[in-house]
N, C-alpha and C positions, 0 to 999 in steps of 0.2 A: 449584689448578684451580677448587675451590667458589667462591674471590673474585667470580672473573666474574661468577657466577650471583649473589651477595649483590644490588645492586640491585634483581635482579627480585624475587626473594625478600622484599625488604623492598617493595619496588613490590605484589607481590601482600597480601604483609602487610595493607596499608595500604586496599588497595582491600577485602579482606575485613570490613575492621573497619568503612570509612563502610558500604559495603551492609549488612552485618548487625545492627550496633548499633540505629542507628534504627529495625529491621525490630523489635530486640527493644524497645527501647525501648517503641515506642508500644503493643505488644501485654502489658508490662506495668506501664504507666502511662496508658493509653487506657480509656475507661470497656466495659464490656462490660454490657449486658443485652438479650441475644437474646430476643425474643421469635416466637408463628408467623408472626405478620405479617413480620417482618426475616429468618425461616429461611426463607419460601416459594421458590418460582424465581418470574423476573422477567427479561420477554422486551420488549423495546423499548416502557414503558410500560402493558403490556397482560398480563395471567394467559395463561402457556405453554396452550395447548388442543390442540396436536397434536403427534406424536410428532416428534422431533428430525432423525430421518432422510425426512421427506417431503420432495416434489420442490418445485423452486423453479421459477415459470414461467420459459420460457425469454424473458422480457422480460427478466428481472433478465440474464442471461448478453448479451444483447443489448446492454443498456447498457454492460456492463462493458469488451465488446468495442469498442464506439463511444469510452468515453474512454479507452481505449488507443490506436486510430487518431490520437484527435487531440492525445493528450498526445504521442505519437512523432510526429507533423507538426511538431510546435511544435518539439521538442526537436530536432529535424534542421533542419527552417526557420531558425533564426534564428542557428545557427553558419554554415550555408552562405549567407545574406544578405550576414554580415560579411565572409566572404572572399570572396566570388563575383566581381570584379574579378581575385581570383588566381589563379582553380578553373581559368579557362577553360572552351573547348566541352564538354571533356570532363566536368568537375564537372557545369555545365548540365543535362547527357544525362542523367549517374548520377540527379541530384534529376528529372526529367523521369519516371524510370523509377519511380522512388521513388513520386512523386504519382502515380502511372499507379496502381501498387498500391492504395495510399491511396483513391482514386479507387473502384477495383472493389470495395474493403470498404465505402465509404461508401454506394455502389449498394447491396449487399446489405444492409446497415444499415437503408436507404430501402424496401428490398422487404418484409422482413421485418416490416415495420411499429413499428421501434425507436422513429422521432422523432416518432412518435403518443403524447398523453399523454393522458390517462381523465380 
């Protein structure tokens, strides 16, 4: 009965050893001198100045929510393009209803003052 399992077993084997070897490898053959400058924190170019859990304005969430709308437009668009000859009235409707949404988020996007840039 253990047969069956030998592949995976050797399959996991095998996958342990690329991951981990070169993890050990480079950490002891890799040069190491840490100094305070290389130990500090380091925040998108800039010295960390506030505490980790403040609030983020709500433009960053704004945005976020805009290239969701339009990465899911694209990603629905262009499979229903290719068939749309097959879909019929009914496909139509469904994508009609679809951008309808689409539609109402982009409005609130635009109200909210998202596609404003400083």
């Amino acid at each position: 009965m253990l047969t069956h399992y030998l592949p995976v077993l050797i399959f996991l084997f095998i996958a342990l050893l690329v991951g981990v070897v070169p993890l050990l490898l480079g950490a002891a053959l890799g040069p190491s001198k840490p100094d305070s400058e290389k130990l500090s924190p380091y925040e998108c170019g800039f010295e960390a100045f506030e505490d980790a859990r403040m609030k983020f304005d709500v433009r960053y969430y704004l945005v976020a929510i805009l290239f969701i709308l339009f990465d899911l437009e694209i990603a629905f668009l262009f499979p229903w393009a290719v068939v749309f000859d097959q879909i019929g009235l009914v496909g139509f409707v469904a994508m009609l209803i679809f951008l309808g949404i689409l539609v109402i988020g982009f409005i609130y996007e635009w109200k909210k003052g998202a596609l404003e840039w400083e």
